[in-house]
C-alpha positions as CSV (number, residue, x, y, z in Angstrom):
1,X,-25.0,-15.6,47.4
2,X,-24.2,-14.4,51.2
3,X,-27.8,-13.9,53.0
4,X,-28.5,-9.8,53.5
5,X,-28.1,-10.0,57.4
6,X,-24.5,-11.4,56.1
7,X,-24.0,-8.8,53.9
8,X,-25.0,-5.9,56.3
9,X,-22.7,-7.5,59.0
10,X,-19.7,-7.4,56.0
11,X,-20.3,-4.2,55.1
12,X,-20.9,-2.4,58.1
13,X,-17.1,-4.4,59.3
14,X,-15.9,-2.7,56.2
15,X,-17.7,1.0,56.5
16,X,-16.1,1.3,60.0
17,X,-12.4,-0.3,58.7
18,X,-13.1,3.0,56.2
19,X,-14.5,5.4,58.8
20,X,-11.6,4.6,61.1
21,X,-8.8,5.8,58.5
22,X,-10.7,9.3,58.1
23,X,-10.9,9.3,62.1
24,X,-7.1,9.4,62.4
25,X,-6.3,11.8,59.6
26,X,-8.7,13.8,60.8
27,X,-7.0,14.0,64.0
28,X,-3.6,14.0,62.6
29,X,-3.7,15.7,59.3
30,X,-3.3,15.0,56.0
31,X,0.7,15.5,55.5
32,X,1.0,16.7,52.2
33,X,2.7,19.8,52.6
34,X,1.5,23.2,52.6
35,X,-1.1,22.3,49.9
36,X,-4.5,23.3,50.5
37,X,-5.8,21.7,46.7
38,X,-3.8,18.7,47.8
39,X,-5.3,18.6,51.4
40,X,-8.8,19.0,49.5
41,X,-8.5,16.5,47.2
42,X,-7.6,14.6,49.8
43,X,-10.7,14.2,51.6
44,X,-12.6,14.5,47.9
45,X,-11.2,11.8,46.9
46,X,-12.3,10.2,51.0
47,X,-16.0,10.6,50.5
48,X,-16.1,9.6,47.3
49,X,-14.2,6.3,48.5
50,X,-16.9,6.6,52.0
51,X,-20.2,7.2,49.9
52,X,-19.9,5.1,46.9
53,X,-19.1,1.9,49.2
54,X,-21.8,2.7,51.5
55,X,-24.7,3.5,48.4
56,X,-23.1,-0.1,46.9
57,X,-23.2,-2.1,50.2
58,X,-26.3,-3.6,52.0
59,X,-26.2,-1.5,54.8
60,X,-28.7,1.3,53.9
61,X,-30.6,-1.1,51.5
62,X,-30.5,0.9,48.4
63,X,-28.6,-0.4,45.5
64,X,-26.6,1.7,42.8
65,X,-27.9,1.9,39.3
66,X,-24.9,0.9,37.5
67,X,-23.0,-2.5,37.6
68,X,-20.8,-3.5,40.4
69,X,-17.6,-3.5,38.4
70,X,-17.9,0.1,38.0
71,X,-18.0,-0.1,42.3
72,X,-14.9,-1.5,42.2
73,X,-13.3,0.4,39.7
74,X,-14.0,3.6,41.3
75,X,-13.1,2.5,45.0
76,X,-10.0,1.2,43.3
77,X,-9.2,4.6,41.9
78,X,-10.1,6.7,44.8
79,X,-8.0,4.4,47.3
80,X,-5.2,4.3,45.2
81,X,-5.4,7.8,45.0
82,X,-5.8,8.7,48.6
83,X,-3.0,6.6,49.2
84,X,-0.3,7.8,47.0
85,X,-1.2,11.6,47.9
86,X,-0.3,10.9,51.6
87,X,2.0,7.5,51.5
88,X,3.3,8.4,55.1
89,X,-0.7,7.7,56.6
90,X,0.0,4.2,56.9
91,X,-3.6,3.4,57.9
92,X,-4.4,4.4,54.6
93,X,-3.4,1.3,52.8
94,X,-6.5,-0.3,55.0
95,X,-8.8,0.5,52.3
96,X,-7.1,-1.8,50.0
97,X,-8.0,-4.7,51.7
98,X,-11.7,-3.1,52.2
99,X,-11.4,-2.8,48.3
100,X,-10.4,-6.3,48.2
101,X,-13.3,-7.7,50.1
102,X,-15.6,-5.6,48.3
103,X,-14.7,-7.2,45.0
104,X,-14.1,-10.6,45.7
105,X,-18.0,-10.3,46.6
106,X,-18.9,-9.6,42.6
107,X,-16.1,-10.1,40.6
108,X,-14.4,-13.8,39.4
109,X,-10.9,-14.5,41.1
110,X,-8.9,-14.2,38.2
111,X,-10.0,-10.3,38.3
112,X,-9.2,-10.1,42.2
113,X,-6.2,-11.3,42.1
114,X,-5.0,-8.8,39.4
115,X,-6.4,-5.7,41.7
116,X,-4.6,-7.3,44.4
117,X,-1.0,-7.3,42.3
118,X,-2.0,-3.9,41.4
119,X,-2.5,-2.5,44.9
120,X,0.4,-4.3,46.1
121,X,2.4,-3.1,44.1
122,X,0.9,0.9,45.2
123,X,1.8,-0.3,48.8
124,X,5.5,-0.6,47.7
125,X,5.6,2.7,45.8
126,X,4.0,4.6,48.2
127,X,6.2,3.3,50.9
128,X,9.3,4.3,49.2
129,X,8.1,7.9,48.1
130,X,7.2,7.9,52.2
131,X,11.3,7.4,52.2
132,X,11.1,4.4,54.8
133,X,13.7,2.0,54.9
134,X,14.1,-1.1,52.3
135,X,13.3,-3.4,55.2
136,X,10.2,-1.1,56.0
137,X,8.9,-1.5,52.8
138,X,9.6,-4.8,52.4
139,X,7.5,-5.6,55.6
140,X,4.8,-3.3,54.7
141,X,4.1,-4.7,51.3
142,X,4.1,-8.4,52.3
143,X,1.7,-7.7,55.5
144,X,-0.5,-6.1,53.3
145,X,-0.4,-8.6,50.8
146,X,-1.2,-11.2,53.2
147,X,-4.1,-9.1,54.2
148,X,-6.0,-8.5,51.0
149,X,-5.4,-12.6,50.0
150,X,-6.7,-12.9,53.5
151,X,-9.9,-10.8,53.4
152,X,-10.4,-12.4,49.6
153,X,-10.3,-16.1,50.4
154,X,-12.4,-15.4,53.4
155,X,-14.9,-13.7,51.1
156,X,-14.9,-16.3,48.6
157,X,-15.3,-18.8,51.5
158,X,-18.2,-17.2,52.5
159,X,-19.6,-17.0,48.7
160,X,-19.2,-20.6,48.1
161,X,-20.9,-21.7,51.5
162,X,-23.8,-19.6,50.6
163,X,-23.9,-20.6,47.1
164,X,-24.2,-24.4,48.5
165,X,-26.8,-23.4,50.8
166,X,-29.1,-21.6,48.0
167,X,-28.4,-24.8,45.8
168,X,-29.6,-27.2,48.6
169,X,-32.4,-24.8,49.3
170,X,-33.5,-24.8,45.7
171,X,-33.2,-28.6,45.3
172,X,-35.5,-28.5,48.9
173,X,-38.3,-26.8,47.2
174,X,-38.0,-28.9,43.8
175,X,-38.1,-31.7,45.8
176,X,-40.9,-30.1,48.3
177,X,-43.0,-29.5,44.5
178,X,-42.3,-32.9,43.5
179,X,-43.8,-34.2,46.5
180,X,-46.6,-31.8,46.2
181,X,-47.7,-32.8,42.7
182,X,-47.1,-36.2,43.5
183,X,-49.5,-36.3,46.2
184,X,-51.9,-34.3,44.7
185,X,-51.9,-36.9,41.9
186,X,-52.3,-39.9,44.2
187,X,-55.2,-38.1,46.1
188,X,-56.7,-37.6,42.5
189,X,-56.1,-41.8,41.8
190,X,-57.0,-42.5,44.6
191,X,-60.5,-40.4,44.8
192,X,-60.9,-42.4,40.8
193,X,-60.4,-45.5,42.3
194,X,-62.9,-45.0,45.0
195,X,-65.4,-43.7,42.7
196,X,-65.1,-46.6,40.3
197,X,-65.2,-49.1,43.1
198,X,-68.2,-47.3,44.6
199,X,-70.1,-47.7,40.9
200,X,-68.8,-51.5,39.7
201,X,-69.2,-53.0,43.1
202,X,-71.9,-50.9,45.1
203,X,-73.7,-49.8,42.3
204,X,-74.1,-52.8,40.6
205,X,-74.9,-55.3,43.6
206,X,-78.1,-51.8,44.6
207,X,-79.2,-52.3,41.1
208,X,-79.7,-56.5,41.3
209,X,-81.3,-55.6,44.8
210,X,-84.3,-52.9,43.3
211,X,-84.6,-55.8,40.2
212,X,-84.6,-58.7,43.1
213,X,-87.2,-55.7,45.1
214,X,-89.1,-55.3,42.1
215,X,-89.8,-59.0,41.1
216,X,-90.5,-59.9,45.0
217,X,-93.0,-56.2,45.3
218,X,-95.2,-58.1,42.3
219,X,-95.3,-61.6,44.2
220,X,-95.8,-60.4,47.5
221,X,-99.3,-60.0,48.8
222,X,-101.1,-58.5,51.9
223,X,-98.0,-56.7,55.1
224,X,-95.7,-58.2,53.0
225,X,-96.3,-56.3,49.6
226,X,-95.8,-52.8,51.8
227,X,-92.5,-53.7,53.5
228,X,-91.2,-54.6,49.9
229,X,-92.3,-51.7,48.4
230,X,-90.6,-49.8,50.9
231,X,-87.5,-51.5,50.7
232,X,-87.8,-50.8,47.1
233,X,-88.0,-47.5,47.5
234,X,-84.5,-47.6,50.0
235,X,-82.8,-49.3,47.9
236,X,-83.4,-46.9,44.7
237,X,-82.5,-43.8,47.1
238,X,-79.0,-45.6,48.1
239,X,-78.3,-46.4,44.6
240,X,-79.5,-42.5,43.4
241,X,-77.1,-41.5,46.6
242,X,-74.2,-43.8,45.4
243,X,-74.5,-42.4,41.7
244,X,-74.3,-38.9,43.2
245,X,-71.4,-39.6,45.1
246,X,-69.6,-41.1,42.4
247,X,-69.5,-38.1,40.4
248,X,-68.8,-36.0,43.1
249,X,-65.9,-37.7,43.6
250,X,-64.6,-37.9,40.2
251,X,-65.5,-34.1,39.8
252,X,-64.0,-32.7,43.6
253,X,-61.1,-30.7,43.1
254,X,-58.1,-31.3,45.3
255,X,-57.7,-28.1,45.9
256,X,-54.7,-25.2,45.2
257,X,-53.8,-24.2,48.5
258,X,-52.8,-27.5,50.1
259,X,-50.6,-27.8,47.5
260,X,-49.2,-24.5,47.3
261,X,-48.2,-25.1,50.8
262,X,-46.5,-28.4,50.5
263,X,-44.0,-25.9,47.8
264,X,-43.5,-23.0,50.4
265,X,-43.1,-24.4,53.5
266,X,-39.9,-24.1,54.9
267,X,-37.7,-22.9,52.5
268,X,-34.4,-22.7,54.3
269,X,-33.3,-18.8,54.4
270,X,-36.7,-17.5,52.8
271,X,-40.3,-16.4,54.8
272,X,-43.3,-17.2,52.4
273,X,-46.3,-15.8,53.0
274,X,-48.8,-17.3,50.7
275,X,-52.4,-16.2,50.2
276,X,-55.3,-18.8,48.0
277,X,-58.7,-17.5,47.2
278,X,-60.1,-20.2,45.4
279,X,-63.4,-19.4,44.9
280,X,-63.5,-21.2,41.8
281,X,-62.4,-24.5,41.5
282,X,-59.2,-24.5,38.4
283,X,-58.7,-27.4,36.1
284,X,-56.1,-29.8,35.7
285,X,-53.9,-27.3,33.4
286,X,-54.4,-24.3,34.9
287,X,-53.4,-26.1,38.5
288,X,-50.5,-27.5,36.7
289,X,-49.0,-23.6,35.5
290,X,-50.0,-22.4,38.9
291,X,-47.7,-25.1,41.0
292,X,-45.1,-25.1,38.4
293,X,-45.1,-21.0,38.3
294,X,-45.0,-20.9,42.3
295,X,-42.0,-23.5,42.1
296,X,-40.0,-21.7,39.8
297,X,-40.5,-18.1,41.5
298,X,-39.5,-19.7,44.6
299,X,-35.9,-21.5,43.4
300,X,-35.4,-17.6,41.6
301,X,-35.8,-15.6,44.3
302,X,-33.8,-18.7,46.7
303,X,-31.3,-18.6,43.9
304,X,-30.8,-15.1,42.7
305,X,-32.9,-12.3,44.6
306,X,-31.1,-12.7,47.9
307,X,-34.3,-12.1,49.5
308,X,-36.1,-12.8,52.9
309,X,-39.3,-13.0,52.6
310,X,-41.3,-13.8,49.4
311,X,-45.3,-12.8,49.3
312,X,-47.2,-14.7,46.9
313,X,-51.2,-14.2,46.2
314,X,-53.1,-16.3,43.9
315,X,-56.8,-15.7,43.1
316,X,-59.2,-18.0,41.5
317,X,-62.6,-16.3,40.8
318,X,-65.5,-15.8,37.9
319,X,-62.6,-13.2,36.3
320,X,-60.6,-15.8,36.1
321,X,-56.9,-16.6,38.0
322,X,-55.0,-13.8,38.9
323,X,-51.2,-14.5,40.5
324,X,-49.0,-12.2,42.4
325,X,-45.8,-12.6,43.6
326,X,-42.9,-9.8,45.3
327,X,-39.9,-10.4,47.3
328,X,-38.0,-7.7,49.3
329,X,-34.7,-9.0,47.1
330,X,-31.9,-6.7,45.6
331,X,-33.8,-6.3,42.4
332,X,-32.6,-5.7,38.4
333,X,-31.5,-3.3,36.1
334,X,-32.9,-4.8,33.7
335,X,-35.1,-8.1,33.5
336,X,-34.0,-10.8,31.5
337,X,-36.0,-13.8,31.5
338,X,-34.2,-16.8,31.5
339,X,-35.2,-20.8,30.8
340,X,-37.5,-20.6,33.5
341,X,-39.1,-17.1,33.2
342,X,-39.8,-18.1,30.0
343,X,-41.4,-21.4,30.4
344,X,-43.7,-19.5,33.3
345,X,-45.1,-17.8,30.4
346,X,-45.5,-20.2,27.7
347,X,-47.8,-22.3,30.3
348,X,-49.9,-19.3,31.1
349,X,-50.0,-18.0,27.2
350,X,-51.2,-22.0,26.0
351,X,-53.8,-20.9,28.5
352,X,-55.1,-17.8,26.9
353,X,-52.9,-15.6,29.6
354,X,-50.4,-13.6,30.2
355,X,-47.1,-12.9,32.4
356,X,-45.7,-9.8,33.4
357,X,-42.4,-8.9,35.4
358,X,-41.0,-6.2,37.0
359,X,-38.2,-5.2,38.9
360,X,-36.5,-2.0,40.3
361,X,-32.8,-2.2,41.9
362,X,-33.0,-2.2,45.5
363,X,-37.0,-3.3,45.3
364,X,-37.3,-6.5,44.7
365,X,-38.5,-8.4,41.9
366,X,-42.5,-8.8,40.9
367,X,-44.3,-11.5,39.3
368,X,-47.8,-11.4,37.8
369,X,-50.0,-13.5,35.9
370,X,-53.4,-13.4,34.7
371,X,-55.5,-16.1,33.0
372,X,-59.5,-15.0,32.3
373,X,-62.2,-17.0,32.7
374,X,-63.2,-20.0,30.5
């Protein structure tokens, strides 16, 4: 998927190719004899061409509620139209190409290419009923023709480059998650390890020195017998410290945010802002749902929302975890959760939560999930 800022560049190129044929009938006419219906349905037929690309483009930032087939069709049938009422407005036939570009952005090849025959071929007629010559149409047609496969192949250029760029941006942030988890794991080993060492080495080798303090404080007499008994006393502190210090460090949390961040940091073509409140440590499960959630909403909206920034909020408190997420992407008609909207919620439900998801065309798309307290 093209980037918006692409998309806005596109279709403002393609609002002023438009704006430019109404321009130069306006100042020339519409030649269509002494019909006033025909005049008027003329420049009907314009703004409905002028409005329905601009409400389906990314220009204003709104987004139509039906699918983008029915775009095409009507820009299809309105061009056409504008066309063979006036063949001898040359400029005219600009708005196939425009129709061209606009669907070879949404619609498979197989489907441009057909629309491309068919306006072709409207190029030829129109052309003839405009009585120029055979060489004049012949020209005509075939530099028309060559303009639409132009404007298609450049489109579907530009699809393909941005499709490559989402994938590698999606396989960055699976890999940035990945890395994440991984090093949240190691800390957690590694924190174990030191914990263990801490108890089987240091804790052992304190308790041999009380027993070795304990046997010496009841042979030791006079200055002697006070200095052991003190050094008791140390040593039976540092082992109570060691003991404390252990379980601290099997207990300590690693902690959500650091490894939030390792997942939404420089995501190529997509601002995160991310907000943690953890004031209550989560477990192991619920850490697990979080990361994996917050990976998969970021590959979605990398992969299909066409979005700049992404706002994600997760809290951690006595209620329990609460998650948020919104981007400022094109949005859905309707949502249909796929593999890995569905997954999102089976980890939360196992937890005793839920998942919610909303979207409005033109809005974005909004996660949220709540797990209560335990």
């Amino acid at each position: 998927m093209a980037s918006r800022a692409q998309e806005r560049l596109s279709a403002g190129a393609g609002l002023a190719a438009v704006l430019v044929v109404g321009l130069s009938v306006l100042l020339y006419g519409v030649p269509v004899g002494d019909s006033a219906a025909a005049v008027a349905l003329w420049w009907v037929g314009f703004a409905v061409y002028v409005l329905t690309f601009a409400a389906d483009s990314e220009i204003f930032g709104l987004r139509t509620p039906w699918p983008d087939a029915v775009t095409v069709a009507v820009l299809t049938v309105s061009g056409l139209t504008l066309w063979l009422l006036a063949p001898h407005l040359g400029w005219t036939a600009l708005l196939f190409v425009v129709t061209t570009a606009a669907a070879a952005y949404v619609l498979v090849p197989r489907v441009v290419g057909a629309l491309v025959v068919l306006q072709t071929v409207a190029v030829a007629v129109g052309g003839a009923m405009a009585g120029l010559t055979t060489d004049n149409v012949v020209f005509a047609t075939l530099a028309y023709l060559a303009f639409q496969v132009f404007a298609a192949l450049v489109v579907v250029g530009t699809r393909r480059e941005a499709e490559a760029r989402a994938a590698l941006a999606v396989a960055h942030a699976d890999l940035r998650a990945a890395t994440a988890l991984l090093a949240t794991s190691s800390r957690n080993d590694e924190r174990v390890r030191i914990a263990r060492d801490l108890h089987d080495v240091v804790g052992h080798q304190l308790t041999a020195l009380a027993l070795e303090l304990e046997v010496a404080a009841h042979r030791a007499t006079g200055d002697g017998a006070e200095h052991v008994a003190r050094a008791r006393g140390i040593a039976k502190d540092l082992l109570a410290d060691v003991r404390a210090t252990v379980g601290e460090l099997r207990d300590a949390p690693a902690g959500l945010e650091p490894t939030l961040r390792g997942i939404v940091e420089h995501v190529p073509g997509l601002a995160v802002e991310l907000e943690v409140d953890e004031r209550r440590p989560l477990d192991d499960a619920a850490t697990i749902a979080v990361v994996r959630c917050v990976q998969e909403i970021v590959t979605n909206t990398v992969r299909h929302a066409g979005a700049a920034h992404l706002q994600v909020a997760v809290v951690s408190d006595d209620d329990g975890l609460r998650l948020r997420a919104h981007d400022d992407g094109v949005g859905v008609r309707a949502v249909e959760p796929g593999n890995g909207l569905t997954g999102m919620a089976e980890r939360f439900e196992e937890l005793g939560g839920e998942l919610s998801l909303d979207s409005v065309p033109g809005r974005g798309f909004t996660v949220r999930a709540r797990v209560p307290a335990r």
